[in-house]
Each structure stands twice: as C-alpha cells, then as structure tokens.
N, C-alpha and C positions, 0 to 999 in steps of 0.2 A: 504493500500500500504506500509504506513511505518512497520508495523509490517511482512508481508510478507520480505520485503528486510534484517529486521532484523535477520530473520531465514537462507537467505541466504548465508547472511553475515558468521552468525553464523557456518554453514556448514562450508562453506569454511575454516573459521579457524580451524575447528578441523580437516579438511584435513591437511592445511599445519602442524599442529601437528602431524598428523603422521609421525612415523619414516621413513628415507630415505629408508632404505632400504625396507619396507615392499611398499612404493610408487613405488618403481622398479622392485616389481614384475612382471616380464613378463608370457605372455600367447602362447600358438601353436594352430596354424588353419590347420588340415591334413582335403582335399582335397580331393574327393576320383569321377570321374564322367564317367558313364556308362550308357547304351541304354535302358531305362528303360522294364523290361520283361525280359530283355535277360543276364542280366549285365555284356554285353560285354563291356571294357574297353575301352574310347576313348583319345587317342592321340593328342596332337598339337589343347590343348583348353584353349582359352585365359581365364585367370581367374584375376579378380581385385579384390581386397579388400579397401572399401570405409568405410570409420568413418563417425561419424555420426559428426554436423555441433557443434561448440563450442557456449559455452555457450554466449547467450548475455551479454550486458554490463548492470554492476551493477549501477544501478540510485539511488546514496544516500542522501538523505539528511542533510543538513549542518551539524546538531549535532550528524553525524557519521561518519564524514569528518578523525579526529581523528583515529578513529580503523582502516579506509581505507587506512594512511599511514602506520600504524601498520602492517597490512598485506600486505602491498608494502614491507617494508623493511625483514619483514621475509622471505618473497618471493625470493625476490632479495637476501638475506644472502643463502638461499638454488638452486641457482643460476636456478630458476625457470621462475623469471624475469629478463629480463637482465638491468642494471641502467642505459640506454641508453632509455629503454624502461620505464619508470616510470609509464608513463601518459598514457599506452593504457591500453584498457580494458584488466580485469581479467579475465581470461579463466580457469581452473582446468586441472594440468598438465596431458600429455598424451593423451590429446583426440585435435586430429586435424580432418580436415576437408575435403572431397574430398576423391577420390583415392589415400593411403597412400600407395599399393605395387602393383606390377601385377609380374605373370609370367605364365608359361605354362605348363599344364602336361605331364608326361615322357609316357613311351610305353605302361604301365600300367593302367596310367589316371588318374595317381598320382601327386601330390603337393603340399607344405608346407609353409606357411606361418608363420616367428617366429618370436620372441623377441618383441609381442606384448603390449603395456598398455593394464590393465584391460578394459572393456568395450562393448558396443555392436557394432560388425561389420554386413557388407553386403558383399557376395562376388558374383560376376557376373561371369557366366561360356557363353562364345561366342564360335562357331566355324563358316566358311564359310560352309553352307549347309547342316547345324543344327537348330533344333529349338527347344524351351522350350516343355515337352507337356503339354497336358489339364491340370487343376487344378481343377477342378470342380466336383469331384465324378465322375467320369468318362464319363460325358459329353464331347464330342467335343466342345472345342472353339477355338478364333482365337490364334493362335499360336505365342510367341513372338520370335524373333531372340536370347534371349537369356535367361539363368534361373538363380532367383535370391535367396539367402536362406541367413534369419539372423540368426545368432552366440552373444553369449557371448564370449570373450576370456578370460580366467582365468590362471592365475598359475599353470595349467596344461593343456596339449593336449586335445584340440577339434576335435572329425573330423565327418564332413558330410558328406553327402550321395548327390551328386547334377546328373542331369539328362540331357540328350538332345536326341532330336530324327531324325537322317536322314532324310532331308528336301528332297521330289522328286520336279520336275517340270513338271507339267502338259500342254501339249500343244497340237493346234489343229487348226481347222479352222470353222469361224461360213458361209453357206452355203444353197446356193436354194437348191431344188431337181435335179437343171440342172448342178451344180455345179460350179455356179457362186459363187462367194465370197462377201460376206453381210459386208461394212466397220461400224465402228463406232456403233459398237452392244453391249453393256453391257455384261460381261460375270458373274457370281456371282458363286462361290461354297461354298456349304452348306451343312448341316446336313438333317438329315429327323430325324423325332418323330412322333410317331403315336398317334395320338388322338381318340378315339373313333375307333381304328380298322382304319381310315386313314390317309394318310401319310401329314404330313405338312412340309412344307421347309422353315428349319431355317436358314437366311443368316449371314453374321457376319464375316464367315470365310478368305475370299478373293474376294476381285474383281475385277476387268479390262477392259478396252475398247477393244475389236479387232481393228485391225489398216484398213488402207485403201483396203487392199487384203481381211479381216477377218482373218483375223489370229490370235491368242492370246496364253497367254503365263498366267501361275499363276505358282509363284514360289514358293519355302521352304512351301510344304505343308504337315504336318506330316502324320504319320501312321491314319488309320480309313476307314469309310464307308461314300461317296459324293456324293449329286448326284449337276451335274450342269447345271446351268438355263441359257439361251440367252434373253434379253429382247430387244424385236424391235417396235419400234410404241407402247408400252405400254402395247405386247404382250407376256407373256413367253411361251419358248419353254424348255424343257427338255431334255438334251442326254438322246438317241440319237437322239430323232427329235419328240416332242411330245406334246402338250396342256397340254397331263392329266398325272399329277404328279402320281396318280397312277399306270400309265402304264412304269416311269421312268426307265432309267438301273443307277444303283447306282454303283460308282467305287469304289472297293476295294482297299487300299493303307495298304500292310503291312510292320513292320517293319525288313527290314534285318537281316541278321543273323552277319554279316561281317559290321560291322560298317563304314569300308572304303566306302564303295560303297552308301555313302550319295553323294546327287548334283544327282541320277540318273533322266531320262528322260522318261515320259509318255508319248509318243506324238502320232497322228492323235485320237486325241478324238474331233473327229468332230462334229458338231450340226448341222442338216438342219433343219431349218427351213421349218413346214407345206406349 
C-alpha cells in the first residue's frame, strides 16, 4: 500500500511540475449525428458531455505527511488549490466530475464542444422519439433512449460520428375472435432467429401490459424485422393471431428517409387470440 501511494504521490508531483502553460492545453469535441444508413443529419439533439469522476483521496502515511504539504503549497502557488481549500483532497487539475457542458445540434447535426482539459470524455446524444441503435453486429436489441460514445480530448479537434434512429410507436389491441377486448394481457416484441431452419422468438426488446379495453401501446421502437407475442393464461399467441410461431406475420419497421418524421404511429396491429 505504502509503496503504491508513493508512486502516486510521485505522479502527481511531476504533474504539478509541468509547465502552466502546456497544463492549459485545451482540446475540441466536433459533434457530428445522423440516421444511421442514411446519414441524414438530425437537428435539435440534446448532447452532454460528462468527465469522468476525480481522483480519490490520497491516504498517506505519517512519514509523507511532509511532501503532502509540499505539494499543497505548490499547488496552491499555481492557484490550482485555492488556500481556503488546504485540507481537501487532491484531485489532478482539469478533470471534474458529472456533466461538464450540454448543448444542441444546428440544422446540420452539428456541435462543438471547446476549451477542453486533456482527458477522456462521454458524450450522450438524446432526442424525443429517437433511439440508440443495435450494437451488437447487427443483431437486434433493446434499444436505448439514447447513444453514448467515449473520446479523448487532446490539443486538437476531435470529432465523432454518433447515431440515433426514428423511434415508431407501435399500437393495437389484444382480442377474441368476437372482438371482445382481452384486459391485462402481456404484450412482448421480439426478434426471431432461426435455429435449425426454425424460427425462435427472442424477447428482450419491449414489453407491456394491455390495459382494461386491451389495448397496448410499445413505444421508441427502432428500424428492423418483429414479430409480437400476447401471453394469456400462460399461453402465447403471435400477430396476427396464432400458437405457431412459425406460421407468425413478422413487422417490418424501416428507417425513414426524412429524419423528421420520427415519433410516427403503427397502429391497429391487433392480436386475436385463438
């Protein structure tokens, strides 16, 4: 342990040796996020930039108690620490903690993040009725609300490549064949994979209760191929109305060409139930 902390020690002062101005280097994060396939440009998407969490606090022992006011006071001469601040932990300039900026991109899908310290950042790209896509080799999975990509920021411009995909909203109603409305029915949407020539449903995706009418709703569901299951009594049923997965109709969700036209509406995809 003491030798560990003495190495860190050790770091630290050869930071605060370095010259001010090469500590002041700053870095640029250029922005850049588009439909992926299409690289249509999307507008009015919230992007944050998050630093990673500061260093914990140095645990020294007595007989380097010494060098630890040492490097308070050089600190403090390079007004790194402020002399109000003595006694809190030592942190390594420039690296703070949380969400350090947010703003939005132009009409383009463009935005810039500057005058950064050295380091590695996160930045998160949000929009209403967007969602990350797959990551997985191009498997389907569950889609997150939002996409995340880490950066270094260095002494010169960065720019990524970040993604989001027109979220639809699927809706419909779960039903007899009399056309009663079936409350409190599981709805699941899923992938299919074929195993040996037949089809298996892989859940994961989304799922939902239908409400008291049947009716259900899955929302921000990106581009791909679904098919969706009703479970009642421990029974599933398949759109549009079926036991045997292999006989399923599978929904096609592609992605727009018009990026605006995310938030659209799937609706009466109905499931009767056998």
């Amino acid at each position: 342990m003491q030798k560990q902390t003495s190495i860190a020690v050790l770091g630290l002062a050869l930071f605060l040796a370095v010259p001010a101005s090469a500590q002041t280097q700053t870095g640029t994060i250029r922005v850049h996020v588009t439909v992926p396939g299409t690289q249509a440009p999307i507008p009015g998407v919230q992007l944050s930039l998050v630093a990673p969490q500061s260093p914990s606090t140095l645990d020294l022992p007595d007989n380097e108690t010494e060098l630890l006011a040492y490097l308070r006071a050089l600190a403090e001469a390079r007004g790194l620490v402020a002399a109000n601040q003595q006694r809190a932990p030592l942190a390594v300039a420039g690296v703070t903690q949380g969400v350090v900026a947010s703003t939005v991109t132009d009409a383009e899908g463009n935005a810039v993040f500057g005058g950064l310290q050295p380091g590695k950042y996160s930045v998160r790209a949000t929009r209403e009725g967007y969602v990350a896509p797959p990551n997985n080799g191009g498997v389907q999975s569950p889609p997150s609300a939002g996409f995340t990509s880490n950066v270094d920021a260095v002494g010169s411009a960065v720019d990524i490549p970040m993604f989001l995909n027109p979220g639809a909203t699927i809706s419909g109603r779960v039903q007899t064949s009399d056309g009663k409305g079936v409350p409190n029915v599981s709805v699941t949407l899923g992938t299919i994979q074929l195993v040996g020539g037949q089809r298996t449903f892989v859940a994961g995706i989304a799922a939902v209760v239908a409400d008291a009418s049947g009716e259900y709703r899955l929302p921000l569901v990106g581009p791909g191929e679904y098919a969706i299951r009703a479970t009642s009594s421990g029974a599933a049923t398949y759109f549009p109305g079926t036991y045997d997965l292999q006989k399923a109709t599978l929904l096609l969700i592609e992605a727009p060409r018009n990026p605006i036209e995310a938030g659209r509406n799937i609706v009466n995809v109905d499931i009767v139930l056998p």
